[in-house]
VOGU-3710 file (C-alpha; in Angstrom, 3 decimals, decimal comma):
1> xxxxxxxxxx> 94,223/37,315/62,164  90,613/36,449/61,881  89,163/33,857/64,460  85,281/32,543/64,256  83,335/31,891/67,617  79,803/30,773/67,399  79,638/31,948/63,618  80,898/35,712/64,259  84,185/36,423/62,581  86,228/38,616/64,840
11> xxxxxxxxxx> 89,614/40,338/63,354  92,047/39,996/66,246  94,109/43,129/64,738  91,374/45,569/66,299  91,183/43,644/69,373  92,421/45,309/72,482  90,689/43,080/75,459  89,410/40,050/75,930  87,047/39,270/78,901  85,174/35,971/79,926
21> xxxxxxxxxx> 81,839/36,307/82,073  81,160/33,575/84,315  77,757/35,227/85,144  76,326/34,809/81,935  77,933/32,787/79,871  79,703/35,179/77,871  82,861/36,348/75,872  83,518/39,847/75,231  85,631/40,928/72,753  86,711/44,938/72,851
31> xxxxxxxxxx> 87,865/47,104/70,127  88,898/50,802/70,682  85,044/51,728/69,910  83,132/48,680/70,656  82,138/45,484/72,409  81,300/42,037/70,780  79,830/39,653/73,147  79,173/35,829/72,663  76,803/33,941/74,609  76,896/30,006/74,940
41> xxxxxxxxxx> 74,284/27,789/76,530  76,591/26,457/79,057  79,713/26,847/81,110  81,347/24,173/80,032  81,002/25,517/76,407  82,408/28,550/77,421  85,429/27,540/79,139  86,293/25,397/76,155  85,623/27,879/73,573  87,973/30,274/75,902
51> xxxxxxxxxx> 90,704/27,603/76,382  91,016/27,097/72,505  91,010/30,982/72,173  93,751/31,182/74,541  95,639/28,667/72,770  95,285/30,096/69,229  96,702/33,346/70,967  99,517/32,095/72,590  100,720/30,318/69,270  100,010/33,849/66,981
61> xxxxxxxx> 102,131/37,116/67,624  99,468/39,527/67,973  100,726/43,493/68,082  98,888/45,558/70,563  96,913/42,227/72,082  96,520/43,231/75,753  95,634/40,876/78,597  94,569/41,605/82,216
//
């Protein structure tokens, strides 16, 4: 499954974790060998961009998604 956020296309079969950043506006996305983070200009930005990426997960069976 292939999801775009702020024009990066990220393949959710490689992803293993997903982890918001309050701090600084950020999303990362981890693989087994790497991080992809998105930054947004606000917080409200990010919290919708992470609701609607919750969402799409919930409704998708994902193998090997992981959340903590």
């Amino acid at each position: 499954m292939w999801i775009e956020v702020c024009g990066k296309l990220i393949n959710f079969n490689h992803i293993t974790k997903v982890e918001k950043d309050n701090d600084n506006f950020q999303i990362h996305f981890y693989t087994d060998h790497d991080k992809i983070s998105v930054k947004f200009e606000t917080e409200i930005e990010l919290e919708q961009v992470y609701f609607n990426l919750l969402e799409r997960i919930k409704s998708k069976p994902i193998d090997g998604f992981r959340s903590e």
